[in-house]
VOBA-1610 file (N, C-alpha, C; in pm, whole numbers, padded with zeros to 5 digits, always signed):
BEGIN
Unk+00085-00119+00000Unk+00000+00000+00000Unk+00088+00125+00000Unk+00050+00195-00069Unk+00140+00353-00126Unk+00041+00466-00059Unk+00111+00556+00038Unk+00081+00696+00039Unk+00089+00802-00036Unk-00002+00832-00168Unk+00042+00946-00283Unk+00203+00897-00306Unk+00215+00779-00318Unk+00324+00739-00379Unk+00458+00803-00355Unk+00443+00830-00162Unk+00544+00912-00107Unk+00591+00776-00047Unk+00538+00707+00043Unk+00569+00618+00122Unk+00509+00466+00096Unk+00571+00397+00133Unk+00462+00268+00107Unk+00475+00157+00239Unk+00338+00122+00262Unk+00362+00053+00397Unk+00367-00084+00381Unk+00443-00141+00510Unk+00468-00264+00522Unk+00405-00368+00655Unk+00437-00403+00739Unk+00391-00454+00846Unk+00316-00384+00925Unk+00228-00425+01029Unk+00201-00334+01090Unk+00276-00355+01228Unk+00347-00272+01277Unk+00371-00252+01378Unk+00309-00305+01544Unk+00180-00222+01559Unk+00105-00223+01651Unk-00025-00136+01641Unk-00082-00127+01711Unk-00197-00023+01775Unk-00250+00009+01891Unk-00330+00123+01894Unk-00334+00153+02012Unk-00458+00196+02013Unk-00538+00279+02157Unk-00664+00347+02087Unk-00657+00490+02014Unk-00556+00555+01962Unk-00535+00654+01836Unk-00503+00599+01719Unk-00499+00483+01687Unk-00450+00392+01575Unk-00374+00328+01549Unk-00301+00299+01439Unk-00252+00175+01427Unk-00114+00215+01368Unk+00052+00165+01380Unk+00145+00203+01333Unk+00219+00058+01232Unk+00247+00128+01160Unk+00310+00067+01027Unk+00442+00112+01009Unk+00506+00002+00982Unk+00679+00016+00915Unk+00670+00072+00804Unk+00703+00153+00746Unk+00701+00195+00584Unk+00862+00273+00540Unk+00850+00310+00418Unk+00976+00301+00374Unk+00955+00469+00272Unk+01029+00573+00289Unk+01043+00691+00184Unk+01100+00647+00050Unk+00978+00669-00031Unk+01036+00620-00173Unk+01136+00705-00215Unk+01166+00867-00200Unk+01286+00867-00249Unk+01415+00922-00239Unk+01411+00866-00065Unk+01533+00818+00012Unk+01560+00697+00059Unk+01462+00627+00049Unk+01511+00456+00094Unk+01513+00447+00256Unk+01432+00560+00324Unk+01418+00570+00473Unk+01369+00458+00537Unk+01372+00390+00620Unk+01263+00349+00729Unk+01182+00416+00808Unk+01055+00403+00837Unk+01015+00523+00894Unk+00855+00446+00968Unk+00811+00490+01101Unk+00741+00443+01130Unk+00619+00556+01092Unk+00504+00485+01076Unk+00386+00582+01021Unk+00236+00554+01090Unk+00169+00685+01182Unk+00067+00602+01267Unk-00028+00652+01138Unk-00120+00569+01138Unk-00256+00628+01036Unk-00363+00645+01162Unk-00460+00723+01146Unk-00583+00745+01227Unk-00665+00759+01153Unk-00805+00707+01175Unk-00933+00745+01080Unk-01020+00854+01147Unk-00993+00987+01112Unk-01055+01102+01172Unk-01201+01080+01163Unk-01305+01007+01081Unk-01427+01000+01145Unk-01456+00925+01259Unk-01382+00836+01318Unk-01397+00740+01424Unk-01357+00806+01524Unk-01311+00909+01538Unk-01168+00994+01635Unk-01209+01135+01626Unk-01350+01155+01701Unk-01390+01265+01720Unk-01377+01316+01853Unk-01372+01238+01965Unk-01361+01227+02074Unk-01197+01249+02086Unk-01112+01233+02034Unk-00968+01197+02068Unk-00893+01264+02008Unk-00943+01382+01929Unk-00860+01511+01809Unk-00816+01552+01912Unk-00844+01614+01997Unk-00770+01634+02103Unk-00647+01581+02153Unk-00647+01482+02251Unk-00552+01413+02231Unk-00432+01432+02093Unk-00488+01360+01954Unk-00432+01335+01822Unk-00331+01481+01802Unk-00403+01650+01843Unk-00394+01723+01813Unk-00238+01752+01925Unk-00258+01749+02044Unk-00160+01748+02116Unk-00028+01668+02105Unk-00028+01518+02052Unk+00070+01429+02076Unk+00162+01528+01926Unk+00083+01538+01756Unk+00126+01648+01683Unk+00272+01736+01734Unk+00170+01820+01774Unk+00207+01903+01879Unk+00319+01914+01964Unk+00337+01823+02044Unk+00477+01809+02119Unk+00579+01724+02028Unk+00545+01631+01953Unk+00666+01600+01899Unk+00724+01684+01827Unk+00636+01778+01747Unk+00698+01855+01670Unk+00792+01960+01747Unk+00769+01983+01858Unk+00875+02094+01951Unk+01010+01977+02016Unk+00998+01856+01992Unk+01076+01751+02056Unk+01179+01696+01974Unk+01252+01733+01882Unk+01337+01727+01817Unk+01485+01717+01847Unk+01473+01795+01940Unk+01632+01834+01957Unk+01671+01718+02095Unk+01602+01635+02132Unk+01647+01538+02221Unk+01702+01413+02113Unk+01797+01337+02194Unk+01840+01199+02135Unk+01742+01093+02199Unk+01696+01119+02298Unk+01596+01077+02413Unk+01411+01040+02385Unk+01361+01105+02267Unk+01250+01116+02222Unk+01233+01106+02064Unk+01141+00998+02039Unk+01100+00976+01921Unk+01092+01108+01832Unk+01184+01108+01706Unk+01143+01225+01621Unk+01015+01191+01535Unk+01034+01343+01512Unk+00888+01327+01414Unk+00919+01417+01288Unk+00854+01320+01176Unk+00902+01407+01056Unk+00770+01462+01008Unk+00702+01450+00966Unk+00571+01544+00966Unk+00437+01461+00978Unk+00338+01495+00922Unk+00205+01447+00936Unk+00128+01511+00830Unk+00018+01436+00744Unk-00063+01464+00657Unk-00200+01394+00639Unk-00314+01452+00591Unk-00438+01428+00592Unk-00470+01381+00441Unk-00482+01289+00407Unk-00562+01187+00316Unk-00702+01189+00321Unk-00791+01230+00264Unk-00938+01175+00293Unk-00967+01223+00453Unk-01002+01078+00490Unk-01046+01094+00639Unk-00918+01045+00717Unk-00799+01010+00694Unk-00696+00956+00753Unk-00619+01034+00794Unk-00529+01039+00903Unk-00431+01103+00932Unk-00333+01019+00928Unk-00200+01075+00887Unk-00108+00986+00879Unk-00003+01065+00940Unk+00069+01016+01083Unk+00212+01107+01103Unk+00333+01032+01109Unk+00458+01051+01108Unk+00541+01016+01006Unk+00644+01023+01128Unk+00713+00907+01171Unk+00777+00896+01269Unk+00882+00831+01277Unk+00992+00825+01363Unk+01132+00788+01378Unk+01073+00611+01350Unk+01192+00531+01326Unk+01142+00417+01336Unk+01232+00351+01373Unk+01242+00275+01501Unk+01249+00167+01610Unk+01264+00072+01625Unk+01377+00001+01579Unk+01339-00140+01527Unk+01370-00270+01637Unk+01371-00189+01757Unk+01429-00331+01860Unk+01290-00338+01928Unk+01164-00245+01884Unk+01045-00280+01951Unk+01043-00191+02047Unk+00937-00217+02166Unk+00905-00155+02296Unk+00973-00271+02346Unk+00958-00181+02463Unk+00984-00258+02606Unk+00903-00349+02656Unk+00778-00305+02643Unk+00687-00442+02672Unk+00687-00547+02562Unk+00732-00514+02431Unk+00767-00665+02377Unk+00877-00735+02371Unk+01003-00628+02454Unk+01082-00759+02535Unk+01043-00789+02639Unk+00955-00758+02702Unk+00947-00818+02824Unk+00852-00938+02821Unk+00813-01003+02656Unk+00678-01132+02636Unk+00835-01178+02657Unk+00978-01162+02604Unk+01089-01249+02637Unk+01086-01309+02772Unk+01148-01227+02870Unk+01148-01229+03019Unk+01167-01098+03083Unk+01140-01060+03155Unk+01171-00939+03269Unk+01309-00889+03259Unk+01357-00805+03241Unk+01456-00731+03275Unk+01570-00788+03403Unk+01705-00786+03327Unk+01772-00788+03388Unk+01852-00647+03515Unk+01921-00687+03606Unk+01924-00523+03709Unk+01954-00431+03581Unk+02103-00489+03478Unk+02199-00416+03402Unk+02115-00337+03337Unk+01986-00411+03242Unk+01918-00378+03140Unk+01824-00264+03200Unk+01794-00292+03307Unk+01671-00176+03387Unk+01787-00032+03412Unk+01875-00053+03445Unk+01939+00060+03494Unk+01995+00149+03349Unk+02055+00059+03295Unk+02053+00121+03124Unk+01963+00200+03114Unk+01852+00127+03041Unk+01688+00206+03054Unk+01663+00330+03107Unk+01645+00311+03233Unk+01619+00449+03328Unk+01698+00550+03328Unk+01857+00514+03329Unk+01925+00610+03295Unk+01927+00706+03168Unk+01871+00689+03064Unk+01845+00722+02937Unk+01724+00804+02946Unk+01594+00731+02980Unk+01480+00788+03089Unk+01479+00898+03152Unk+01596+00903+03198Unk+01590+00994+03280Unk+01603+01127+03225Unk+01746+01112+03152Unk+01764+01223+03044Unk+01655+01291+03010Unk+01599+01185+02882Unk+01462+01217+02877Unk+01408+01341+02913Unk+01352+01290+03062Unk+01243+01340+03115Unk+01327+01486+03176Unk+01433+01477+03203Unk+01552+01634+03204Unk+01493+01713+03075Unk+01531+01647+02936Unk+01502+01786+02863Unk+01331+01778+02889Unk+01233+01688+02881Unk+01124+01744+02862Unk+01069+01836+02995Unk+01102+01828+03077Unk+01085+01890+03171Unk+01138+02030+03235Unk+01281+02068+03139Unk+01313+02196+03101Unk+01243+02283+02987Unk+01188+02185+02896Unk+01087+02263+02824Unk+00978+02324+02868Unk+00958+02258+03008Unk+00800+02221+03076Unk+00697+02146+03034Unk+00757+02040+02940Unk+00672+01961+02923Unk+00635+01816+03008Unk+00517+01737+03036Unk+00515+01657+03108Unk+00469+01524+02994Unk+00516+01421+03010Unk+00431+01282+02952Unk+00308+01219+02961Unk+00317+01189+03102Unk+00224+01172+03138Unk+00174+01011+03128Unk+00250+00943+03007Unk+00148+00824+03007Unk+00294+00698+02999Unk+00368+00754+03077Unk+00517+00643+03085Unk+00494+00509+03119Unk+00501+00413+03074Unk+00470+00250+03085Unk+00606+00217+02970Unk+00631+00115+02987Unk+00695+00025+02915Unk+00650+00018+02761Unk+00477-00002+02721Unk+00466+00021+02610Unk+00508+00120+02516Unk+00521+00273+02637Unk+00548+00375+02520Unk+00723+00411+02525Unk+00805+00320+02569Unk+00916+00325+02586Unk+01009+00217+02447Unk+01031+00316+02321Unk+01111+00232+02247Unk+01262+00191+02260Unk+01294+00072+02162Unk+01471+00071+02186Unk+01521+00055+01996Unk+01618+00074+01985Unk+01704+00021+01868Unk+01732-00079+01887Unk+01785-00116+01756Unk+01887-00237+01772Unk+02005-00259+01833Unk+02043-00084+01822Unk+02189-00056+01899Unk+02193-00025+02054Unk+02048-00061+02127Unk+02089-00008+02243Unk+01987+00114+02295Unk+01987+00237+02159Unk+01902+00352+02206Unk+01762+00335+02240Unk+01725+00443+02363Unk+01614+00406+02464Unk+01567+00539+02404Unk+01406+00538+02413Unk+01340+00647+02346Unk+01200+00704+02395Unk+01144+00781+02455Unk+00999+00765+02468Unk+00910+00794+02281Unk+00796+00770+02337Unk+00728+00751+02239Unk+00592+00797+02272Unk+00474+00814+02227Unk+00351+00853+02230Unk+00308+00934+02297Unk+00279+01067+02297Unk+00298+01156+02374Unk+00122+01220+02346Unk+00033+01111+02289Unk-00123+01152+02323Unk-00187+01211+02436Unk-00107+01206+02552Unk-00168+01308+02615Unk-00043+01336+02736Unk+00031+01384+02642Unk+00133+01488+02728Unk+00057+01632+02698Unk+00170+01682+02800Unk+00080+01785+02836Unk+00206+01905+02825Unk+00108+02079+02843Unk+00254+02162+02848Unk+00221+02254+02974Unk+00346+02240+03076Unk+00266+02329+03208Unk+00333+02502+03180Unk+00199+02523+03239Unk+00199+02677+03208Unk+00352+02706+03335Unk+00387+02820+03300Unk+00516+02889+03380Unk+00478+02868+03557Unk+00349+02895+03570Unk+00293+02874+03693Unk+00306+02740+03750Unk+00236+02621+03706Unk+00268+02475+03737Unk+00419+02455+03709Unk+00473+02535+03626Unk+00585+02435+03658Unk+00670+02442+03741Unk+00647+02594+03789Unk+00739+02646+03910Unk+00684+02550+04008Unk+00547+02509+04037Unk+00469+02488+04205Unk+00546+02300+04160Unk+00534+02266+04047Unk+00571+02094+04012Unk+00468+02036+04114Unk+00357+02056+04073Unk+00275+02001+04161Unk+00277+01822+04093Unk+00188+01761+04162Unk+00214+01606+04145Unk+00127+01583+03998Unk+00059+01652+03945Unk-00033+01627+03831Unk+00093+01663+03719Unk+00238+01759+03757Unk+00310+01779+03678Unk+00419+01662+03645Unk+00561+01737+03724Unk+00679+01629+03650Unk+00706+01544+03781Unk+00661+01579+03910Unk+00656+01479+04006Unk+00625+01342+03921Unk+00477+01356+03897Unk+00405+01212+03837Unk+00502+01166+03760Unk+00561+01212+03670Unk+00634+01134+03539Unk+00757+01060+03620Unk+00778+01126+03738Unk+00921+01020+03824Unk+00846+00904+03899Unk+00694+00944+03929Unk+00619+00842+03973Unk+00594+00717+03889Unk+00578+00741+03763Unk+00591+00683+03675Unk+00657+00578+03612Unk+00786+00596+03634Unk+00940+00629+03602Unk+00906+00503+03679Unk+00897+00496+03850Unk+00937+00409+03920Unk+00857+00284+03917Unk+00709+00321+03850Unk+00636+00177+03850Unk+00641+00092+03738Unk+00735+00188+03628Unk+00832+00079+03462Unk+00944+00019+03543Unk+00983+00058+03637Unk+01110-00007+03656Unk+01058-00117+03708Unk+00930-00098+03790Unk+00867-00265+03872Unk+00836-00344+03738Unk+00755-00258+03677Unk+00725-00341+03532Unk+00842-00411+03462Unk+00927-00322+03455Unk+01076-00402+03400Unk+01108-00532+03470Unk+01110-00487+03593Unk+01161-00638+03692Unk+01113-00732+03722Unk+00967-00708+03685Unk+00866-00844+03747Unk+00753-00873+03604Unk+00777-00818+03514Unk+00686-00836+03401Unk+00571-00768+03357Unk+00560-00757+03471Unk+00426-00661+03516Unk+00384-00582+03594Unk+00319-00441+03585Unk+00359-00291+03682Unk+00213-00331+03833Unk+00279-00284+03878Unk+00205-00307+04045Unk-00010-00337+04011Unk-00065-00403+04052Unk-00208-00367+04032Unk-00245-00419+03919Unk-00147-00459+03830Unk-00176-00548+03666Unk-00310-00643+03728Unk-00353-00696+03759Unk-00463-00783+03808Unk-00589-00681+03812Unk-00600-00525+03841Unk-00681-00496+03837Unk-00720-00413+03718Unk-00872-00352+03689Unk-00899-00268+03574Unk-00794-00144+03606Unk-00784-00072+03480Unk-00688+00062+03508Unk-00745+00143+03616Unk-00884+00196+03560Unk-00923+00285+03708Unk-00940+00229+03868Unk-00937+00103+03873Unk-00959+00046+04018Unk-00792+00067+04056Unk-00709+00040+03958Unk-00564+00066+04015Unk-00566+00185+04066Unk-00621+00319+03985Unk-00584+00432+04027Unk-00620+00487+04193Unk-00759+00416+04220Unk-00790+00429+04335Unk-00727+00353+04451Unk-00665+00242+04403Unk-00566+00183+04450Unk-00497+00275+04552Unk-00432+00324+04461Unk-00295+00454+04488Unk-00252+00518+04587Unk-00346+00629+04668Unk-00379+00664+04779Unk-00376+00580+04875Unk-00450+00506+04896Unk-00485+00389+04996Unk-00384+00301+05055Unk-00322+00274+04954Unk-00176+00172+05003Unk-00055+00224+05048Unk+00019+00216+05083Unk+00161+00194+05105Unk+00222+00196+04912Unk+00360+00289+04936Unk+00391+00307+04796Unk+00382+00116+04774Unk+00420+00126+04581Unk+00416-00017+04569Unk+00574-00047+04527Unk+00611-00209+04611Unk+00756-00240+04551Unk+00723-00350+04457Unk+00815-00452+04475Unk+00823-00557+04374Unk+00778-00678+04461Unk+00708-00771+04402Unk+00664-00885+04465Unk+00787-00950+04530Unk+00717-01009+04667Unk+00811-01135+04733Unk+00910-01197+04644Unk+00847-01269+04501Unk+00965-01337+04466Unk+01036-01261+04378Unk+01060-01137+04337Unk+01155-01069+04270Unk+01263-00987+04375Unk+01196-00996+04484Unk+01264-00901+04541Unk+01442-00908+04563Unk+01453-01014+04591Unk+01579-01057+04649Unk+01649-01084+04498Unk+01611-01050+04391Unk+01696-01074+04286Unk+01768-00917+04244Unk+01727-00844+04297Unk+01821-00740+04298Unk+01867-00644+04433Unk+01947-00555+04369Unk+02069-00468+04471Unk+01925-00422+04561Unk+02028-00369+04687Unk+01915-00286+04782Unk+01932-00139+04763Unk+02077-00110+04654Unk+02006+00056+04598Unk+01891+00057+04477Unk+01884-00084+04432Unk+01773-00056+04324Unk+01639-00021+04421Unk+01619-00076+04500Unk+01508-00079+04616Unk+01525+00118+04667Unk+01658+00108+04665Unk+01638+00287+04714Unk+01561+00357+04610Unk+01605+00349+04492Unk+01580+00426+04358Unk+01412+00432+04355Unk+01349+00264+04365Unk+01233+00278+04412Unk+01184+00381+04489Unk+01247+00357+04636Unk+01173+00449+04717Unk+01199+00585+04644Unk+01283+00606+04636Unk+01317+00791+04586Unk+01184+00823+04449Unk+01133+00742+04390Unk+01013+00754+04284Unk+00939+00755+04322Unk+00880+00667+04450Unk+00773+00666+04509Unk+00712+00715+04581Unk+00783+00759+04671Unk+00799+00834+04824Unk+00792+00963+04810Unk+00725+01048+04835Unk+00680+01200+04827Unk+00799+01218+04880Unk+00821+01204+04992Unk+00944+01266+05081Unk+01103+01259+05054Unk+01103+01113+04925Unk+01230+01094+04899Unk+01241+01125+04776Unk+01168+01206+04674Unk+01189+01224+04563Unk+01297+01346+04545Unk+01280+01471+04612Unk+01390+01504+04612Unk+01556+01470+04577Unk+01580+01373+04629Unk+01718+01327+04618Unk+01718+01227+04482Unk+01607+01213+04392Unk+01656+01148+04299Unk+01645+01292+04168Unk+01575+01362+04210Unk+01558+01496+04108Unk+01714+01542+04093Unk+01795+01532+04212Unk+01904+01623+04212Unk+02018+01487+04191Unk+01971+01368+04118Unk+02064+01309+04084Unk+02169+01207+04217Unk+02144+01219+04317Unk+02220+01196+04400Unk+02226+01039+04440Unk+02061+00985+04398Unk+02047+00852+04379Unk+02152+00728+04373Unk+02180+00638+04450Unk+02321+00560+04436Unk+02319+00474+04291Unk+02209+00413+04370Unk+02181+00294+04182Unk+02202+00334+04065Unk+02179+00498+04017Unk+02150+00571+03876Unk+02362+00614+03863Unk+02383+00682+03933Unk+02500+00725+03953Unk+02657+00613+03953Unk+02600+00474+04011Unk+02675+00400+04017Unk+02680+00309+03937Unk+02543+00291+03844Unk+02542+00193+03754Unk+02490+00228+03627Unk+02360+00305+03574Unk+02302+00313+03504Unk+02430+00422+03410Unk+02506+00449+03436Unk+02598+00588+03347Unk+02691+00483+03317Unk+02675+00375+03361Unk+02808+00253+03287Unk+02777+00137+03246Unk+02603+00133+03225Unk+02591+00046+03111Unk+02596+00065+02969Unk+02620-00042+02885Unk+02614+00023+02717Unk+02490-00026+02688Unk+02437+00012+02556Unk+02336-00048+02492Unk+02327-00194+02476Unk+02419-00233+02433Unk+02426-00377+02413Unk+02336-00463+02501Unk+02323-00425+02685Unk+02262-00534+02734Unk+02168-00586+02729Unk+02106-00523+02597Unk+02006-00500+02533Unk+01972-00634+02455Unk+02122-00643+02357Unk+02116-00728+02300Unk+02096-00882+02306Unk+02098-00956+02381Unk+02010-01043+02429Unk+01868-01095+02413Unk+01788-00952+02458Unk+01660-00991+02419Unk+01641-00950+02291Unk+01704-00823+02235Unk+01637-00812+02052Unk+01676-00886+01974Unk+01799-00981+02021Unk+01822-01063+01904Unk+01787-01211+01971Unk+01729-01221+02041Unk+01675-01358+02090Unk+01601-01443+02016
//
């Protein structure tokens, strides 16, 4: 299938509820390039969203850290936007492999982290960090991805960083890393919104009984410092042992394992 005989698609990738992404190829550069299509009559409810994710990638360029974006165009009723392309998958489809190793999680997050440094000097927030929207290369590079309902805080929020801001995204941050280590992020057993109410109520969440003892007890700090209102501080300012002592001296490679498995 040919886009005005700009692009032509191949596999599909995946989908989501904004649509569906396809491998495709620039006819005339020989690019790889990932391409989401959307059917704007079905997606009246979600232009919003559609209109925002646009939106921030296009100001998100200048990170190594975040999916580029090369443009977007309207067909008929389709939208089509035109995106970096990824070829070691998400994170949640290494993890149908097995769970994350410490090396491979600390890699990850450390990259992550970056990340969420420039977007958060922009003042921008994510908002929807899971493993799914976390891509890799073949070589190693860690990337966010889908930014449908990131958000941009006004000068006001971003000074107060209230928890609806870049707090949440370290909150975030810390329940991919459970996801990384155990397969699956805290509350997976329940619907999404019963998790959310979850939240409040409990005690932050760690890693089940039987994962626990398979890693360091600064990975367990790093936890707390994501989780813990009171200990987030000390991972904002970097001071974190686990990130500092390990994650800045892994390579991509430990990667390699699961993408070429």
């Amino acid at each position: 299938m040919k886009i005005d005989s700009e692009y032509t698609l191949h596999e599909k990738l995946g989908s989501g509820s904004f649509g569906v992404v396809y491998k495709a190829t620039h006819e005339e550069t020989g690019k790889t390039v990932a391409i989401k299509q959307i059917d704007l009559d079905s997606a009246d409810e979600d232009l919003g969203h559609i209109q925002q994710e646009i939106h921030v990638l296009s100001q998100c360029c200048n990170s190594p850290f975040v999916t580029k974006y090369y443009g977007a165009m309207v067909r008929g009723f389709r939208l089509w936007i035109v995106m970096e392309y990824m070829n070691g998958g998400s994170c949640l489809d290494l993890l149908k492999i097995r769970p994350f190793s410490e090396d491979q999680i600390s890699y990850t997050i450390h990259q992550l982290l970056q990340g969420l440094v420039y977007l958060h000097s922009e003042s921008k927030i994510h908002r929807d960090i899971k493993c799914a929207n976390v891509l890799v290369n073949s070589d190693g590079r860690v990337k966010f991805a889908d930014f449908g309902v990131a958000a941009q805080l006004s000068e006001q929020k971003s000074k107060r960083m209230t928890f609806v801001g870049t707090p949440a995204d370290i909150w975030s941050l810390g329940i991919t890393a459970i996801e990384m280590a155990q397969g699956l992020p805290p509350y997976a057993n329940l619907h999404p919104m019963k998790a959310l109410f979850q939240i409040p109520k409990n005690p932050p969440p760690e890693l089940d009984i039987s994962a626990k003892s398979k890693f360091s007890s600064t990975f367990h700090d790093f936890l707390r410092c994501c989780l813990v209102k009171e200990a987030r501080q000390e991972l904002l300012h970097a001071k974190n042992t686990w990130i500092s002592q390990s994650g800045g001296q892994q390579h991509g490679k430990v990667y390699f394992p699961l993408i070429f498995a």
